[in-house]
C-alpha positions in Angstrom: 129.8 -78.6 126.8 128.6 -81.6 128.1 126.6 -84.8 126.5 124.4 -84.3 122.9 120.7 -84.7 123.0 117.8 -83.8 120.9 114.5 -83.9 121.9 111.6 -85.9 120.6 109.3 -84.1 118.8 110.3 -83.7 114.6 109.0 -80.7 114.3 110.7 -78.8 117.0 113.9 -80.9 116.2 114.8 -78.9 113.2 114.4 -76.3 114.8 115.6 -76.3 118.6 119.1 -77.8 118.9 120.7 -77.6 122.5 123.3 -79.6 125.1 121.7 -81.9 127.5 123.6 -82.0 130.9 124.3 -85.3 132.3 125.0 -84.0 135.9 122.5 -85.2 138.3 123.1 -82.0 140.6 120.6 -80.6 141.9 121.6 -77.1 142.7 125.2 -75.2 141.5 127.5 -74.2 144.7 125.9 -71.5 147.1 127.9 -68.9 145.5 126.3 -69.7 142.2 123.4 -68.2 139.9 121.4 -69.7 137.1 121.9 -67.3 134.0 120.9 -67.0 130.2 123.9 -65.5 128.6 125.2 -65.1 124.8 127.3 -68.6 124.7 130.1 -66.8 123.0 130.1 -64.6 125.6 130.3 -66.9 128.3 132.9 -68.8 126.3 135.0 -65.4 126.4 135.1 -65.9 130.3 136.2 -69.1 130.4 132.7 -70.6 131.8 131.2 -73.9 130.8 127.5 -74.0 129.6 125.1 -76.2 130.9 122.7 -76.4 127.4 122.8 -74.1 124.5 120.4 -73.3 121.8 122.3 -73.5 118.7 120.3 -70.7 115.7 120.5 -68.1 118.9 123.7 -68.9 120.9 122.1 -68.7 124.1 123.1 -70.7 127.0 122.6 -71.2 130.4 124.8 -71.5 133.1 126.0 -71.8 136.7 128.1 -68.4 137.7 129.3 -66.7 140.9 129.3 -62.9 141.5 132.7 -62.4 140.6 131.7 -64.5 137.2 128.4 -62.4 136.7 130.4 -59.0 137.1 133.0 -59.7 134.6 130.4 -61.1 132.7 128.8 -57.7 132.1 132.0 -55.6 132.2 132.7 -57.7 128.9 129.6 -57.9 127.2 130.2 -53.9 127.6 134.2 -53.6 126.8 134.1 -56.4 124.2 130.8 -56.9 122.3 129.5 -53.4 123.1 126.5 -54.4 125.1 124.8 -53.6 128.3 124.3 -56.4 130.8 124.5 -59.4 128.3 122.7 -61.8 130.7 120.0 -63.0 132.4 119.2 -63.7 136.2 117.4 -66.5 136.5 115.1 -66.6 139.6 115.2 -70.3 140.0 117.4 -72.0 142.3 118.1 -75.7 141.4 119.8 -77.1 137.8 116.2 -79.1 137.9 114.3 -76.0 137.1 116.8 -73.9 136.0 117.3 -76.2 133.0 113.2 -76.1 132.7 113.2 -72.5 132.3 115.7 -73.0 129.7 114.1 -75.7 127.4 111.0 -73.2 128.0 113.0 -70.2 126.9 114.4 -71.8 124.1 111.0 -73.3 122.9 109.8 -69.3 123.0 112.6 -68.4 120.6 111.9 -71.2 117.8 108.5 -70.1 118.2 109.3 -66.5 117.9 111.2 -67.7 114.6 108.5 -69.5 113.0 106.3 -66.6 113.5 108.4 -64.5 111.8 108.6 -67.2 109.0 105.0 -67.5 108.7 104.7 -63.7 108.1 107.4 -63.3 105.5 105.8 -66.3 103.7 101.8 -64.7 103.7 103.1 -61.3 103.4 104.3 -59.3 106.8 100.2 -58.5 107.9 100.6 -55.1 108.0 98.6 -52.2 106.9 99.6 -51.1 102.8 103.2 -49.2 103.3 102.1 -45.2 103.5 103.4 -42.9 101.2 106.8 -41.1 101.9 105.5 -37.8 101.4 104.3 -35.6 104.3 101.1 -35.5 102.0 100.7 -39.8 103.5 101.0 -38.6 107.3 98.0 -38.3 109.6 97.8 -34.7 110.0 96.7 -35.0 114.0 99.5 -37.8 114.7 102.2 -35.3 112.9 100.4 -32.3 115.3 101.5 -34.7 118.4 105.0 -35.6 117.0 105.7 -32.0 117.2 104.8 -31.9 120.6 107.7 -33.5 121.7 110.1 -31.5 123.6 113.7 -31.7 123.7 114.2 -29.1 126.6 111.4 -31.4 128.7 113.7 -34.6 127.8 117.3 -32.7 128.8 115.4 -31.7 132.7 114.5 -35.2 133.0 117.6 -36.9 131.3 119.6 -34.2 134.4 117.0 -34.7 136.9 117.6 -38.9 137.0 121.4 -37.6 136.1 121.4 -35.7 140.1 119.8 -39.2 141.9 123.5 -40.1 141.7 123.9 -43.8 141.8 120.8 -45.9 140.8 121.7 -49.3 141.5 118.9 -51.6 142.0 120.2 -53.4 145.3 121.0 -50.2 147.3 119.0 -47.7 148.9 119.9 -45.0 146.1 118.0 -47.2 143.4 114.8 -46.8 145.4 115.3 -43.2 146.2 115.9 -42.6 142.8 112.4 -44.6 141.8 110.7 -42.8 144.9 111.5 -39.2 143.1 110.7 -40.2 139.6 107.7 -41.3 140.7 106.9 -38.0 142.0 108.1 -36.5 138.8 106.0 -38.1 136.8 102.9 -37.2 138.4 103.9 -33.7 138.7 104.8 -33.7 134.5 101.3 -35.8 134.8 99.6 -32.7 136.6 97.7 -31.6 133.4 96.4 -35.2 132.1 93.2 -34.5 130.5 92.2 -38.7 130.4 92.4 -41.1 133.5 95.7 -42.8 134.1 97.1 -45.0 136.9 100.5 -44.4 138.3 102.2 -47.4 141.1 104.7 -49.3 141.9 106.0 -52.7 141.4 107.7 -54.8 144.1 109.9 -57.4 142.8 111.0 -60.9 144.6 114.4 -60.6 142.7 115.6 -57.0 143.8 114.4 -54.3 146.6 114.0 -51.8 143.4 110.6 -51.1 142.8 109.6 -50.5 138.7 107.1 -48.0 137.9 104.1 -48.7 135.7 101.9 -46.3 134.4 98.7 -47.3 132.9 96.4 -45.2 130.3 93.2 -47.1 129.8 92.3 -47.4 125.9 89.0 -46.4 123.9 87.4 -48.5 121.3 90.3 -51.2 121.1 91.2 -51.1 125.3 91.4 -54.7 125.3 94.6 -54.6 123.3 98.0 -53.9 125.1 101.1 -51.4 123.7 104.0 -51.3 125.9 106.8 -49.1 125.9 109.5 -49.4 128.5 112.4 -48.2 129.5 115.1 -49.3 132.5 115.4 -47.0 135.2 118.6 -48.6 137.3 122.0 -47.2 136.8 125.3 -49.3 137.4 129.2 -47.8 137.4 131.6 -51.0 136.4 134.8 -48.7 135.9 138.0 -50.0 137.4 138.9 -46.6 138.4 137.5 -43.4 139.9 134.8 -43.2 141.8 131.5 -45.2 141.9 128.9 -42.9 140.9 126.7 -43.7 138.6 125.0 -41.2 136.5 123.4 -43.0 133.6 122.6 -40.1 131.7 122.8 -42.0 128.7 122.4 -45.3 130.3 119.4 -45.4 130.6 118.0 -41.7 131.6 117.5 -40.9 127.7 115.1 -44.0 127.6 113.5 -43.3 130.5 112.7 -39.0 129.9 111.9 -40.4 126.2 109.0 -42.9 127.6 107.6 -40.1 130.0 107.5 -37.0 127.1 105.2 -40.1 125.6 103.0 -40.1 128.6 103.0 -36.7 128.8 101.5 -36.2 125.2 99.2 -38.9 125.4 97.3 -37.9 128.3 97.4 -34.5 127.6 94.9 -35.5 124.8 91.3 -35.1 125.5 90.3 -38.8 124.0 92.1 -41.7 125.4 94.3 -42.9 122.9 92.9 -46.5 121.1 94.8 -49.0 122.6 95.7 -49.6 126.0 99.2 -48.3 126.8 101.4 -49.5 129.7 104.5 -47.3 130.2 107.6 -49.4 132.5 110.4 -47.7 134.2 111.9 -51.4 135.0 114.0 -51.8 137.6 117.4 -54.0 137.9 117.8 -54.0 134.4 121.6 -54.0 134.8 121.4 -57.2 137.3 120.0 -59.1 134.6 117.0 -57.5 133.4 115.3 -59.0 137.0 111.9 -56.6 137.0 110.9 -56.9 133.1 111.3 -60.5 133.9 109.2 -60.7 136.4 106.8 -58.4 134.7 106.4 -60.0 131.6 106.2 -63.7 133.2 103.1 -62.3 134.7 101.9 -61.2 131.7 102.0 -64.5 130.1 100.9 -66.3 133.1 97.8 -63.6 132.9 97.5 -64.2 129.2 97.1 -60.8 128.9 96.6 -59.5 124.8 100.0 -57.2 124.5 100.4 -56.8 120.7 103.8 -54.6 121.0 106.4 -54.1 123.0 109.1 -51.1 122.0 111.8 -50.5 124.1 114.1 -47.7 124.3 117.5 -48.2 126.3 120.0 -45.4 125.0 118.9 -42.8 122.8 121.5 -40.1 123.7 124.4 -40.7 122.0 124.0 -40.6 117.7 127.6 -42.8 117.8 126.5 -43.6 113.8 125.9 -39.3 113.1 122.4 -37.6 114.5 118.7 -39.3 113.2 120.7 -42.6 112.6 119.2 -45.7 114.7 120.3 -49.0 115.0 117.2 -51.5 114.8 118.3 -54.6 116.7 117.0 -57.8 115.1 117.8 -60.6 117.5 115.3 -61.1 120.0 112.6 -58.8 118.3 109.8 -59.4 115.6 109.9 -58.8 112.6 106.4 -57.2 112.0 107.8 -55.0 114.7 110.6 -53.9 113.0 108.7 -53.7 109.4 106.2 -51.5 111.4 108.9 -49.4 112.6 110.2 -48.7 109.0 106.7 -47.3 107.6 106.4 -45.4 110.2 109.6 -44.0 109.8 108.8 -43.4 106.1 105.7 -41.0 106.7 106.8 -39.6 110.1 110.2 -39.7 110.7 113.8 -39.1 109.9 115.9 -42.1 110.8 118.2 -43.5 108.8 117.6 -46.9 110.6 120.5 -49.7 110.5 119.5 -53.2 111.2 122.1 -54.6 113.9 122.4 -57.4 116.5 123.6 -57.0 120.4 123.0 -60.3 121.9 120.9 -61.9 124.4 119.7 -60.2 127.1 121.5 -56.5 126.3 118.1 -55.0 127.4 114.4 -55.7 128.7 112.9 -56.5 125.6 114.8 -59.8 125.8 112.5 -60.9 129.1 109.1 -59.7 126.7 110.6 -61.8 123.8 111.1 -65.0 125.8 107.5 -64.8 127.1 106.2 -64.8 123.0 105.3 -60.8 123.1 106.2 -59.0 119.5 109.2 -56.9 120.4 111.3 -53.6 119.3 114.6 -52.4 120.0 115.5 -48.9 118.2 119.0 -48.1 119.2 120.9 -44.8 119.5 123.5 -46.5 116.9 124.8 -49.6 116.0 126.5 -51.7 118.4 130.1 -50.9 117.7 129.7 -47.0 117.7 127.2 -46.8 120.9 128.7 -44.6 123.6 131.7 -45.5 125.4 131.5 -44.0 128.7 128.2 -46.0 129.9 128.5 -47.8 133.2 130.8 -45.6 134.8 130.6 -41.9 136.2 131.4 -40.4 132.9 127.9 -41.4 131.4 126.8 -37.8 131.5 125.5 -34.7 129.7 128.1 -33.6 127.6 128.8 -32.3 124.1 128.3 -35.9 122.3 125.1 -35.8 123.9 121.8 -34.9 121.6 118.9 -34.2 122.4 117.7 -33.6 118.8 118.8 -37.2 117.8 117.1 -38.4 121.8 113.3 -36.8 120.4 113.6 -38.8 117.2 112.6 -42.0 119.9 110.1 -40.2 121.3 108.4 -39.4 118.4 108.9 -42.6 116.8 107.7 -44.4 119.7 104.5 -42.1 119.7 103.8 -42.5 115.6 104.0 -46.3 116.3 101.3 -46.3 119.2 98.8 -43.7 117.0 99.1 -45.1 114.2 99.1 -49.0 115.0 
């Protein structure tokens, strides 16, 4: 750590508390990137933060490669989470250490949000009745919709793309065929949707967005996303990455949403926007870039839910870990009442750390986030990020649809 500072304003001073560096430098070497990290994390590598912000212990700081890679291969062996960092796309300590103070700002005012609402109350409709007699008849007709045989073909069709890392040509091959699937499991749509591609400044992966125009509330935004990149960080065997778990589950869970949805013959209330990001496992570079533009659009995205590993019921089947770091806690309240009248989940309230998947990059951009988990952090599967991450007889497809009906209450019955 270097020199103590503390910025100006009284109000934000109670609650924003961060290093200052006193290096005038106005770049790190040419081997080095900017990152957001967990600060324990990058403690655990031996690497020196620049400024920290001291409620979320979150820091940035000035890696190499070689620093970034074991950066993730711990976050994953150690803490039990995926990526654990963020790329930065600035070059120079100048605006690096901007987009830090920004970030950081985000986060305390994240936190008094969630203040405000546990002081008036969380804003939320009355909590629905437990009993099946409390569910919405036509949302409970389009839970039961959701197929797991459709979500094993697509969890083993991303499974066969064999690697999908973001900077090679297999990533894009991988995105290329998805997108193909999902206009062919798209083939039925009964409302207009758009279907493209994203191109990114930060990786040659493209992400894939999928939009279904709302009805009488189209002006408000629901997002649910999931990462579509696959990356094999094993010191041994061979470097294939299948991601069945990691994140194939998350992905075949957001498109059996899609698929409901426009199969429908009324477009659903709300605007939805489905994301299959891409370079997730770089340091969630297209959700970043995605949601910056959001803000920078002001555009009125009152959810964000994102699913990254639902295979794998680590904690026993219908038992979800509900990450509270980095999310909202209307978000997570919303998630419980729905769960009461529609679903099954025996939901666990757990933490993994900045920047363990997309909905980090929605979060620092002020968007209300959700992170339902296919455990808690400790028992999530072992054998992501290396070519063992596939199909196999820990795998459930059962405890997989619980997301994708979840996700699907949550959008109908906003």
């Amino acid at each position: 750590m270097r020199t103590a500072s503390s910025l100006t304003s009284t109000s934000l001073s109670l609650l924003l508390l961060f290093w200052i560096p006193t290096t005038t430098n106005a770049a790190p070497k040419a081997t080095e990137r900017y990152i957001l990290a967990d600060a324990k994390l990058l403690r655990s590598i031996g690497a020196e933060a620049i400024i920290s912000h001291e409620r979320t212990q979150t820091a940035l700081a000035a890696l190499n490669e070689r620093q970034i890679e074991n950066l993730a291969k711990v976050a994953h062996e150690q803490n039990g989470a995926c990526g654990g960092h963020e790329l930065l796309a600035v070059h120079t300590l100048e605006g690096a250490t901007k987009e830090a103070h920004t970030t950081f700002k985000a986060f305390d005012e994240q936190y008094r949000r969630d203040r405000r609402l546990l002081s008036g109350g969380i804003g939320l409709p009355p909590q629905p009745p437990s009993s099946p007699q409390g569910s919405d008849p036509a949302i409970s007709a389009l839970i039961s919709q959701v197929d797991e045989n459709k979500l094993r073909e697509t969890v083993q069709f991303l499974t066969q793309q064999g690697s999908r890392h973001h900077k090679t040509g297999e990533g894009q091959r991988a995105a290329d065929a998805f997108k193909i699937r999902i206009e062919d499991t798209l083939k039925s749509a009964k409302i207009p949707y758009r279907l493209e591609f994203i191109a990114h400044s930060s990786t040659p992966m493209k992400s894939i967005k999928l939009t279904v125009p709302g009805g009488r509330r189209a002006s408000e935004i629901i997002v649910l996303g999931g990462h579509l990149d696959s990356i094999n960080q094993s010191f041994w065997g061979g470097k294939q990455a299948p991601g069945s778990d990691d994140n194939a589950s998350g992905s075949a869970n957001v498109l059996e949403v899609a698929r409901i949805i426009t199969d429908q013959a009324t477009p659903p209330e709300r605007t939805l926007e489905f994301y299959w990001y891409a370079g997730e496992e770089g340091g969630l570079l297209g959700s970043a870039e995605i949601a910056k533009t959001a803000k920078e659009q002001a555009r009125n995205i009152v959810g964000v839910i994102q699913l990254d590993m639902t295979l794998f019921p680590g904690d026993g089947e219908f038992t979800l870990g509900s990450m509270t770091d980095f999310t909202s806690l209307d978000m997570r309240e919303r998630l419980k009442r729905i769960n009461a009248t529609y679903g099954q989940a025996n939901i666990i309230e757990d933490k993994c750390g900045y920047g363990c998947s997309d909905h980090a990059s929605w979060y620092k951009n002020g968007f209300p986030t959700l992170m339902p988990f296919e455990s808690t952090k400790n028992k999530m599967n072992g054998n992501i990020h290396s070519d063992k991450d596939t199909v196999n007889a820990a795998s459930s497809f059962r405890h997989s649809a619980m997301f994708s009906k979840l996700a699907l209450a949550m959008i109908l019955a906003w």
